[in-house]
C-alpha positions as CSV (number, residue, x, y, z in Angstrom):
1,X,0.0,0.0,0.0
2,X,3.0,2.7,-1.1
3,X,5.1,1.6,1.9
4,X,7.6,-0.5,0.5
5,X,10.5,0.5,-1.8
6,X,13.2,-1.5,-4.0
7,X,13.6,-4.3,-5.6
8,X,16.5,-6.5,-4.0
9,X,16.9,-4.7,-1.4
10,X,13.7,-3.5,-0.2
11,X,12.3,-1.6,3.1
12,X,9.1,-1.4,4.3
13,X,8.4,1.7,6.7
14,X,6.0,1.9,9.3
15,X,4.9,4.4,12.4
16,X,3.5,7.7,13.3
17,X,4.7,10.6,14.6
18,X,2.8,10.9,17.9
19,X,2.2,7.1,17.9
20,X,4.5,4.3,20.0
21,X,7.7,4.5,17.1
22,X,8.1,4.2,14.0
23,X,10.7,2.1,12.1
24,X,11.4,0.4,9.2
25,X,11.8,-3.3,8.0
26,X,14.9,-4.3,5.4
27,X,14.7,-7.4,3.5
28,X,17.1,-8.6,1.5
29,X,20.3,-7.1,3.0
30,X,22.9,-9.5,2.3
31,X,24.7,-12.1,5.4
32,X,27.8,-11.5,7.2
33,X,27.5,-7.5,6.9
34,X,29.4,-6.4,10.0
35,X,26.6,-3.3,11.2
36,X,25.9,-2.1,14.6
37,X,23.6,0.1,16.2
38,X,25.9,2.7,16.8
39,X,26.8,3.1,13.4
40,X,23.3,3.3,12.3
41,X,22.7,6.3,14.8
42,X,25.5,8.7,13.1
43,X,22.7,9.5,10.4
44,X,19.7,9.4,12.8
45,X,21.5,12.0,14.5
46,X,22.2,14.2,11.6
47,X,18.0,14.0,10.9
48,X,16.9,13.9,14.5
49,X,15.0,17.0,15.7
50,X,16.2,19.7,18.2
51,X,19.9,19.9,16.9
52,X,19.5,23.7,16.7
53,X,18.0,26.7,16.7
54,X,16.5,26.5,13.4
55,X,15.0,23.3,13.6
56,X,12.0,22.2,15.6
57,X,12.6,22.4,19.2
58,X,10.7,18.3,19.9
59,X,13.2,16.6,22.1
60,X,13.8,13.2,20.5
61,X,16.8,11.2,21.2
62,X,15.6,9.0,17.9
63,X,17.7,5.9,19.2
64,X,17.4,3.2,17.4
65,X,16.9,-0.6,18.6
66,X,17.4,-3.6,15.8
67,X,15.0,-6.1,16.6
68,X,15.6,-8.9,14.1
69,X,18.0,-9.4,11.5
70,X,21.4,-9.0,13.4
71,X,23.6,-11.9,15.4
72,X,26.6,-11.1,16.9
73,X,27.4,-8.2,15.1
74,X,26.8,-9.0,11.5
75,X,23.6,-9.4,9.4
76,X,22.2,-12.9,8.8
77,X,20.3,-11.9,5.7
78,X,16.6,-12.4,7.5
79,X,14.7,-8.8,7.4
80,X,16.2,-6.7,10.1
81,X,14.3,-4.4,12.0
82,X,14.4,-1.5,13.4
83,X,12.8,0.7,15.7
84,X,12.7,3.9,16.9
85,X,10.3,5.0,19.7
86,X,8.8,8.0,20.3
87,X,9.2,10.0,23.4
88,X,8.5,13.5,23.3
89,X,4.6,13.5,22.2
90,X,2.3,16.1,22.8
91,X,-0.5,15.5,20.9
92,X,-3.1,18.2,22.5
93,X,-1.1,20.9,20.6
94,X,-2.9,19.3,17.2
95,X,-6.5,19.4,18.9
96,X,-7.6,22.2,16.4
97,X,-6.1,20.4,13.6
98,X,-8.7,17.3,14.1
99,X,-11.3,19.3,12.6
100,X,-9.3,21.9,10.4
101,X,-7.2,21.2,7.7
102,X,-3.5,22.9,7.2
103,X,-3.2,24.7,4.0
104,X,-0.8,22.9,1.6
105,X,-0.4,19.9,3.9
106,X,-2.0,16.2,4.0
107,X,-5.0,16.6,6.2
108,X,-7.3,17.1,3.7
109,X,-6.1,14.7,0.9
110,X,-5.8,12.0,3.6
111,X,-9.6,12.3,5.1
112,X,-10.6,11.8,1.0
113,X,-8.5,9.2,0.8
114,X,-9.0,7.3,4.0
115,X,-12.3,8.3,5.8
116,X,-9.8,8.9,8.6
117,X,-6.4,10.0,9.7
118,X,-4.3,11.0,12.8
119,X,-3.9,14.3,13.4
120,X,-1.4,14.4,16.0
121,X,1.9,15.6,14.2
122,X,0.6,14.4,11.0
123,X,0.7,10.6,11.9
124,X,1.8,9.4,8.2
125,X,2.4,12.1,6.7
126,X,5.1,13.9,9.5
127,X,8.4,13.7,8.3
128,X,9.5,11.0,11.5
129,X,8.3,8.5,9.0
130,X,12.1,8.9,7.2
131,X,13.5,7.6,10.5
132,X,12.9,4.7,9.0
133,X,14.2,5.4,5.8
134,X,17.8,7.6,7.0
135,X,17.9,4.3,9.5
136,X,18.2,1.9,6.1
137,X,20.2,4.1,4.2
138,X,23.1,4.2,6.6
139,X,22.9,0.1,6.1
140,X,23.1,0.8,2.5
141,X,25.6,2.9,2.6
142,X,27.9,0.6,4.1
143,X,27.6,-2.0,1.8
144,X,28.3,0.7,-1.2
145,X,31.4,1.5,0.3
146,X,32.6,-2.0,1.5
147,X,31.3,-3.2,-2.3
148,X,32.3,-0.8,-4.7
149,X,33.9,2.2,-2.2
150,X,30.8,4.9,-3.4
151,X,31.0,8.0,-1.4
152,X,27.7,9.9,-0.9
153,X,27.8,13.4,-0.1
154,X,24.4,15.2,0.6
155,X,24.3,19.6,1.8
156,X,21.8,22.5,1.2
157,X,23.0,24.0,-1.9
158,X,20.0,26.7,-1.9
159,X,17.7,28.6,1.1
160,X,15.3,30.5,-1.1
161,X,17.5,33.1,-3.1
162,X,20.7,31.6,-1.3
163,X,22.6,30.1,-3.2
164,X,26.0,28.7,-2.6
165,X,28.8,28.0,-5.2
166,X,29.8,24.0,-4.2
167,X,32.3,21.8,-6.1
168,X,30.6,17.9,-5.8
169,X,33.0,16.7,-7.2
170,X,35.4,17.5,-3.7
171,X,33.4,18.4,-0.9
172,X,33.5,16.0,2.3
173,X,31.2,15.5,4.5
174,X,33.4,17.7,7.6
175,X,33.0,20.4,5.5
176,X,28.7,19.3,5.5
177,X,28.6,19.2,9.3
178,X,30.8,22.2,9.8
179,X,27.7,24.3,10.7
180,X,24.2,23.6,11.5
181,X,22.5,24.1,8.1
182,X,24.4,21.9,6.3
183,X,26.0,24.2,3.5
184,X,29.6,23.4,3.1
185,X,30.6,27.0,1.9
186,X,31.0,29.1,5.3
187,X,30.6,32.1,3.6
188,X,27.0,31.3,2.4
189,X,26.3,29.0,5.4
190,X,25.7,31.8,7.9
191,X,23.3,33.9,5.6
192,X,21.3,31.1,5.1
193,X,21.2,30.7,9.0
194,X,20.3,34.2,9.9
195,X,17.4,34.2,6.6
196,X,15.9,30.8,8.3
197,X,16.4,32.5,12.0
198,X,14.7,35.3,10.7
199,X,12.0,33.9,9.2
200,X,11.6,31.2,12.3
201,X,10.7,34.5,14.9
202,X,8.3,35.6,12.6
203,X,6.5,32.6,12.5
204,X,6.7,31.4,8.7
205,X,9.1,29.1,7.1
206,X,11.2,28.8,3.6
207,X,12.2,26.4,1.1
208,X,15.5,25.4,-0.8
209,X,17.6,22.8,-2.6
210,X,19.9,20.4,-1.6
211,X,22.0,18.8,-3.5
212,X,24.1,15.3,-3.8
213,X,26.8,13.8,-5.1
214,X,27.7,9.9,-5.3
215,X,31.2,9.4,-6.2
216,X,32.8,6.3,-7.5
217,X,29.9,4.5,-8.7
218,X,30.6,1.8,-11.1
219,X,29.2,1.6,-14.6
220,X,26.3,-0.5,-15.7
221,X,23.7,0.2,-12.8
222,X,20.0,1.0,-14.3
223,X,17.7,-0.8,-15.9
224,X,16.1,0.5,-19.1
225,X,13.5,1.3,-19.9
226,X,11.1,1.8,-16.6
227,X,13.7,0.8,-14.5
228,X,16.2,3.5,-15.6
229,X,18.6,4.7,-12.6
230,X,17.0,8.5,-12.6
231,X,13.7,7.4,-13.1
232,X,14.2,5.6,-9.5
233,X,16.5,8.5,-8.0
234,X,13.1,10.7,-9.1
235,X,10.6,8.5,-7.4
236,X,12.8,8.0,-4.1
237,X,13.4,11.7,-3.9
238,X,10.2,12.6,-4.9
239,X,8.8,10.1,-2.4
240,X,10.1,12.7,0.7
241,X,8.0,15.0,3.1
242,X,7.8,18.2,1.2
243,X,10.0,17.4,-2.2
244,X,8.5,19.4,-5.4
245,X,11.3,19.1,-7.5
246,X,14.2,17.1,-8.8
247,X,17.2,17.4,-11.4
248,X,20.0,15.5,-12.7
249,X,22.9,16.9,-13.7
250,X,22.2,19.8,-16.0
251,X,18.7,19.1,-15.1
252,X,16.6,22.4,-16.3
253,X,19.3,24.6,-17.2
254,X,20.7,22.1,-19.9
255,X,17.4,23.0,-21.6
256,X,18.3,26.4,-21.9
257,X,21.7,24.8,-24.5
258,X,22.2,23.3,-27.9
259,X,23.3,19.9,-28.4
260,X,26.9,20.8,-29.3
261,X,27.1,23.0,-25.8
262,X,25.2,20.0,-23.8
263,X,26.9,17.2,-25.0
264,X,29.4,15.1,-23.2
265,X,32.1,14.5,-24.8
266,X,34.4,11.2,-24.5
267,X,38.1,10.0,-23.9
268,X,40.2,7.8,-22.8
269,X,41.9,8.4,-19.7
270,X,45.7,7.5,-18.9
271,X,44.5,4.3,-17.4
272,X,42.2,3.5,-20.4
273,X,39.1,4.1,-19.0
274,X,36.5,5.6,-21.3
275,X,35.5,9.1,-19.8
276,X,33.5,12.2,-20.5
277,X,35.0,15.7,-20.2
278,X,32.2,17.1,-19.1
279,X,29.2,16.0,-16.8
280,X,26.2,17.8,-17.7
281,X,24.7,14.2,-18.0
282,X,25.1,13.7,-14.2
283,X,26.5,10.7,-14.4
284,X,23.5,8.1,-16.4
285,X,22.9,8.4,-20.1
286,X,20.3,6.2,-21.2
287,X,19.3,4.8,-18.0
288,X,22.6,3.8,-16.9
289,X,25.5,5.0,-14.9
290,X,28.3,5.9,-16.5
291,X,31.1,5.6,-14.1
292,X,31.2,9.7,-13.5
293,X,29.6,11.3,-10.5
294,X,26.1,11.2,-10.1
295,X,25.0,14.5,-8.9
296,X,21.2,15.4,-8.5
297,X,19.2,17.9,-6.7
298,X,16.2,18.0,-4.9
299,X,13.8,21.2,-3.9
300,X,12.0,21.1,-0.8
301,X,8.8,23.6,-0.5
302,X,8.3,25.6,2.6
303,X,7.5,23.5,5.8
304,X,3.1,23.7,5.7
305,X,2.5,24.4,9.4
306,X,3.3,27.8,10.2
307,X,2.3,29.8,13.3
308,X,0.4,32.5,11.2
309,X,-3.0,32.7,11.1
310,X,-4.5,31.5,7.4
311,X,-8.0,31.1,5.9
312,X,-8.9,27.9,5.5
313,X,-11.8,25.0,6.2
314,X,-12.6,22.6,8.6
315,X,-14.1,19.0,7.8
316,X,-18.0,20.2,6.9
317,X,-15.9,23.0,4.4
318,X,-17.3,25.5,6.5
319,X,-14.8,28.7,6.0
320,X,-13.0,29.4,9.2
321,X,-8.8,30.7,10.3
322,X,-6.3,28.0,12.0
323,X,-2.8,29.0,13.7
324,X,-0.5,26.5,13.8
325,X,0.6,25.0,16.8
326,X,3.0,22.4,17.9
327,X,6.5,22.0,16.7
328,X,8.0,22.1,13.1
329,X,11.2,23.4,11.2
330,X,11.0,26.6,9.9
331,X,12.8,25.1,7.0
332,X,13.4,21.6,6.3
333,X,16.6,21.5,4.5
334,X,19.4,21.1,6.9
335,X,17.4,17.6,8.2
336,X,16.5,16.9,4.5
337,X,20.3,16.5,3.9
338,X,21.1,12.8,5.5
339,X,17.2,12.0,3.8
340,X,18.3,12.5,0.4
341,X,21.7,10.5,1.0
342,X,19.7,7.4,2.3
343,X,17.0,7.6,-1.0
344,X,20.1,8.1,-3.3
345,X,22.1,5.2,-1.0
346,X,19.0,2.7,-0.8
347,X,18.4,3.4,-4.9
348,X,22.4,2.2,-5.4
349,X,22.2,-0.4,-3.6
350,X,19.4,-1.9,-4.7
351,X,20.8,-1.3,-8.5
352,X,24.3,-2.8,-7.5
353,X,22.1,-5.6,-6.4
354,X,20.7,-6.1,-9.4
355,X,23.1,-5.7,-11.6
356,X,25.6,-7.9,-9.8
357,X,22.5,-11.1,-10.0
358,X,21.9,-9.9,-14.0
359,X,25.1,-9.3,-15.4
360,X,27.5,-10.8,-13.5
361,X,26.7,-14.3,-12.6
362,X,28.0,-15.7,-16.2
């Protein structure tokens, strides 16, 4: 029922935000990966919320137990699960939102879809659902690196007009987690902290891009024609709290070239590798990776619930005003970062997977 993603390696997701936890369920994973706990919760901390001032102030410590899946340190390749319980509820500040729906947010789509929903932080629909997902992609990660040594490299490359100048190709992740909202250039990093500050006191929020990079990544992954590697980068990014965009490469600014400008051209490297000199193609061309850098972006709309008053209506459409209440980032993009990495990490992997069981067992 739109909870499960991947092929080989699949996840399944499953909690609330005000509920008992929420988690997630990996099958497929393959045996003897060393994995730990620990490890796991570097990236739950990077997503978790009340790391700073311009995030929401709900104190979760968002540790993660694995349930099943794991013996003596390594995987036995049965699902492993994983859960994260909820601690810092407070469900009466949505009381309001049981009969009125947010503008620009899921209430109302879920009561016609449903009949029902739970309004307490969203339920569903709250962003705590990618615990689940940042949880998995950590796992996937590993087995990227220990496989095939990808390096993935998620930061906010935009806050509204903000935009930084990056180099994917080269930043690390110190440089990521240098400052709280995740934008690797210092200089641009603290306008984009006092913009989201500012906005934050005045009750309203903002939007932005982040962008990623995968380095490393072999050739051959993708699977024409549905199956094509960007076509399941789009659907796992897309797939996140408050995405509206997403680009490869070039993405809408190649359309803005000829051919002969956009093309990438190739050669042969010292080694003898075949390479392109360019990467407006963003590392796939027709379907598949090509061996450069994948690089993609991903924009991310301004976070629904604000505290200003707005017009909207409640459940009988009657016209009335709602406040928000509760608390919710004023921008979602320096918590969107280690979300992105674990769709573009959980997409690889599952592609490695399946080209490793295609086109390499003759």
């Amino acid at each position: 029922m739109g909870n499960t993603f991947g092929h080989l390696f699949r996840i399944t997701t499953f909690g609330e935000s005000h509920g008992g936890g929420v988690g997630v369920v990996i099958d497929g994973c393959p045996p003897q990966l060393k994995i730990s706990a620990e490890e796991i919760q570097v990236d739950l901390d990077r997503r978790r919320p009340g790391q700073s001032k311009i995030t929401t102030p709900r104190k979760e410590t968002d540790t993660c137990e694995i349930v099943s899946g794991v013996f003596q340190g390594q995987t036995l390749g049965t699902p492993i699960t994983i859960l994260v319980r909820n601690k810092d509820q407070r469900p009466q500040d949505y009381g309001e939102m049981a009969t009125k729906y947010r503008p620009s947010h899921a209430d109302a789509t879920y009561d016609a879809k449903y009949g029902i929903r739970n309004y307490q932080g969203g339920g569903r629909s709250s962003a705590r659902e990618t615990i689940g997902r940042v949880a998995a992609g950590a796992i996937a990660k590993k087995i990227l690196r220990q496989v095939a040594g990808i390096e993935i490299v998620g930061y906010v490359k935009r806050i509204q007009d903000i935009e930084a100048p990056i180099d994917p190709d080269s930043v690390t992740l110190e440089q990521v987690e240098s400052n709280i909202v995740r934008c690797p250039n210092p200089d641009f990093a603290d306008e984009m902290i006092a913009r989201i500050d500012r906005v934050r006191k005045d009750g309203d929020s903002i939007g932005g891009a982040v962008e990623c990079v995968a380095r490393k990544v072999p050739k051959g992954l993708g699977s024409p024609v549905f199956d094509k590697l960007e076509a399941d980068l789009a659907k796992g990014m897309m797939s996140l709290p408050a995405s509206k965009g997403f680009e490869l490469g070039s993405g809408f600014a190649g359309t803005f070239l000829t051919g002969s400008q956009h093309n990438d051209e190739f050669y042969t490297d010292a080694d003898g590798n075949i390479r392109t000199r360019t990467n407006r193609s963003g590392g796939t061309q027709g379907g598949i990776s090509n061996g450069e850098n994948i690089i993609i972006r991903v924009a991310f709309k301004p976070t629904a619930t604000i505290l200003k008053e707005q017009k909207t209506v409640d459940q009988q459409g009657n016209e009335t005003t709602l406040s928000g209440r509760g608390r919710h980032d004023p921008c979602v993009l320096p918590r969107a970062v280690p979300m992105v990495e674990a769709m573009m990490a959980l997409v690889l992997c599952d592609h490695l997977m399946r080209h490793q069981g295609q086109c390499k067992l003759l």
